[in-house]
NUGUKE-503634 format. One line per 10 residues: number of its first residue (from 1); their letters; for each residue x, y, z of N, C-alpha, C, O. Coordinates in pm, whole numbers. Atoms other than C-alpha are relative to their C-alpha. Layout:
NUM) a) X/Y/Z/X/Y/Z/X/Y/Z/X/Y/Z  ...
***
This chain:
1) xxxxxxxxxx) 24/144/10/11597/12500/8514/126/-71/-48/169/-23/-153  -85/38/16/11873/12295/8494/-7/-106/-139/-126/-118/-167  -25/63/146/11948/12073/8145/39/-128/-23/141/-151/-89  -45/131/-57/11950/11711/8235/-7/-104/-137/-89/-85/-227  -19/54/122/12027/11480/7974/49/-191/13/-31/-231/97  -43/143/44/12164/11085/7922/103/-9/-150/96/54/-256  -149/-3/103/12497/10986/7711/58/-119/-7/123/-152/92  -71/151/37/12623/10652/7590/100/12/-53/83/40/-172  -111/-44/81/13001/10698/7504/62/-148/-21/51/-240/60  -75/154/19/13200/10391/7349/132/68/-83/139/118/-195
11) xxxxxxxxxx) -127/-60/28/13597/10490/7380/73/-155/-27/94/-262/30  -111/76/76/13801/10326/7156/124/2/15/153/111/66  -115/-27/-13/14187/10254/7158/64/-99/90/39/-218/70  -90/65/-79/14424/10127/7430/-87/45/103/-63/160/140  75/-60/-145/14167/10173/7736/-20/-95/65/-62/-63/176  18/96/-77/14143/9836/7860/147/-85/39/237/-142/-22  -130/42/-140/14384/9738/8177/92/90/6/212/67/4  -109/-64/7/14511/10047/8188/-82/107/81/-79/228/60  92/-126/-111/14263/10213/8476/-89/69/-76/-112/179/-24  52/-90/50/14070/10357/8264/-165/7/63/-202/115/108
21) xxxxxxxxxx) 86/22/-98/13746/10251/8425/34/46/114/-20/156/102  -53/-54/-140/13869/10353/8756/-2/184/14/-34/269/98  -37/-127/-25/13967/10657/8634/-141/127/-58/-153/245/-24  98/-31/67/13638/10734/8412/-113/21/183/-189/114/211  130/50/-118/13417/10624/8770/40/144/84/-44/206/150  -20/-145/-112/13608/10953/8954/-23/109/-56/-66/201/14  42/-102/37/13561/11179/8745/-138/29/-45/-170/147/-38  113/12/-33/13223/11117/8689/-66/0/133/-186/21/118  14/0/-128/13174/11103/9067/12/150/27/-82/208/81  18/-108/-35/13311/11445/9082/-47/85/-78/0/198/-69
31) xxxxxxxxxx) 41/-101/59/13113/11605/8841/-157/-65/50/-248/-71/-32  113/37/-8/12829/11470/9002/-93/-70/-78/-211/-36/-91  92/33/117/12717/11232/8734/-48/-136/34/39/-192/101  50/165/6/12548/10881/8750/-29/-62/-113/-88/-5/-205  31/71/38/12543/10570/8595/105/-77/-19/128/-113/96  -67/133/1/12823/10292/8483/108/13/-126/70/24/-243  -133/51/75/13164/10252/8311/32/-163/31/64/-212/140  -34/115/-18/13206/9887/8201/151/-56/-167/175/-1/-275  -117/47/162/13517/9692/7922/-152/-38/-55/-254/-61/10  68/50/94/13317/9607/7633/86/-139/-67/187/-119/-134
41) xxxxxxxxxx) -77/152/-4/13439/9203/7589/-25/3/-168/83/-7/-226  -16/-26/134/13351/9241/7226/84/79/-88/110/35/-200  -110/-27/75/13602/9488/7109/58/77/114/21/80/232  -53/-50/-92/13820/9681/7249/-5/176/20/55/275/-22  20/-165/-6/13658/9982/7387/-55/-3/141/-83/-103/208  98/34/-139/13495/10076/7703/-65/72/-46/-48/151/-138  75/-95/25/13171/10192/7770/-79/33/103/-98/-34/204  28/-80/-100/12989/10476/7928/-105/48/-45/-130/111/-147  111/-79/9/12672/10542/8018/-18/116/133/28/97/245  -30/-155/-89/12638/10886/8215/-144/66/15/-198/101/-90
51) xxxxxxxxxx) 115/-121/52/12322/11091/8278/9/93/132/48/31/231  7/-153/-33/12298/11461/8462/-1/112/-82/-31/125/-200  -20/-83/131/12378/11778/8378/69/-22/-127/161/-102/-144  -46/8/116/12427/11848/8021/156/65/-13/246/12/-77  -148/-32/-42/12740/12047/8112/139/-54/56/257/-22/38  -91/58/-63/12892/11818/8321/19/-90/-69/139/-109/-88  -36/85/135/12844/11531/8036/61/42/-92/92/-44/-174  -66/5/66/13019/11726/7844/178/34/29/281/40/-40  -157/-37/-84/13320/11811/8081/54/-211/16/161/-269/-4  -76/143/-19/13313/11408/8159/70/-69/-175/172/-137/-189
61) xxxxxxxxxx) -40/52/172/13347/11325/7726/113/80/-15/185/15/-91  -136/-69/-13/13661/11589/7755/73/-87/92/194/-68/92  -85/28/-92/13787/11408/7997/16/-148/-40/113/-200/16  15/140/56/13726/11046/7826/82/31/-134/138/-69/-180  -91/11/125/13915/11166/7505/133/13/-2/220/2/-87  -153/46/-21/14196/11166/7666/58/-112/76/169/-160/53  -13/87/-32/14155/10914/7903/171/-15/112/270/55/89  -80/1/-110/14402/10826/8202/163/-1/-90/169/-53/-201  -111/27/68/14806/10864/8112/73/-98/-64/173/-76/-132  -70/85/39/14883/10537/8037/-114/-49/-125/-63/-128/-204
71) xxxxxxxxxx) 101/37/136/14570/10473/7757/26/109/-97/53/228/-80  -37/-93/135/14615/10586/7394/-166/-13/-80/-177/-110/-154  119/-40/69/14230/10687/7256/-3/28/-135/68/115/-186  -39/-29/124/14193/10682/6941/-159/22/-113/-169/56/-231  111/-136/71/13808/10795/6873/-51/-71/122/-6/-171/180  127/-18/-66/13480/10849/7099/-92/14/-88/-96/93/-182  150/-74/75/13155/10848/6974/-86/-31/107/-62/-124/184  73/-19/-81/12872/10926/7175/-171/52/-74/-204/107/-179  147/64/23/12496/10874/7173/-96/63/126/-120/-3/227  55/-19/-77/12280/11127/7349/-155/11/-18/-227/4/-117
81) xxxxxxxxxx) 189/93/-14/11912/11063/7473/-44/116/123/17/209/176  84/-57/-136/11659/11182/7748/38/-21/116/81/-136/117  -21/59/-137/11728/11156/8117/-94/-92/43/-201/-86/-17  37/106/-13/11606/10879/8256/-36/-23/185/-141/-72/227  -21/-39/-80/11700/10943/8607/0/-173/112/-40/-195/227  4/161/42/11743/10544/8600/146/-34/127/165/-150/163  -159/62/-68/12115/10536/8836/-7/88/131/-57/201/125  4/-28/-95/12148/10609/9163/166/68/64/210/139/154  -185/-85/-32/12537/10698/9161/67/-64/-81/12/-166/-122  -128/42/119/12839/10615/8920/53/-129/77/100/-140/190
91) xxxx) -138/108/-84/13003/10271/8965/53/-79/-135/-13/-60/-238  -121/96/48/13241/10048/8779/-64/-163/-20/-72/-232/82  52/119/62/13084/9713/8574/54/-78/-45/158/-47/-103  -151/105/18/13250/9403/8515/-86/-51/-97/-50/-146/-167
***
């Protein structure tokens, strides 16, 4: 049985206008995950909601703490829940 789960990550740092959305939406894409990377206009973080496997949410939060080459991260915290099964594919929120 596979281990399906839901994940709210809010990455802090230098991540906004610097692809990081863009780059968050592909790699989520190829780990097969759904749901939405949007900027958070309130501070400066983006955020990510994700749900699938529990494995692959945690390969996409490895891959958000470092964030694309030109963003400097400087914490994650993350907020996991039930699946929901609520998104139909990963996209990019303005």
């Amino acid at each position: 049985m596979t281990d399906l789960a839901s994940v709210r990550v809010i990455v802090y740092g230098y991540v906004q206008g610097v692809f990081f959305r863009d780059f968050t939406s592909r790699q989520a894409r190829e780990l097969g995950l759904t749901g939405y990377v949007r900027n958070r206009r309130d501070i400066e973080a983006v955020e990510v909601q994700a749900e699938g496997e529990r494995k692959q949410l945690e390969k996409l939060i490895d891959y958000l703490e470092v964030g694309p080459p030109s963003a400097k991260v400087t914490r994650v915290v993350t907020e996991w829940s039930e699946y929901t099964g609520g998104y139909s594919g990963f996209r990019v929120r303005l």
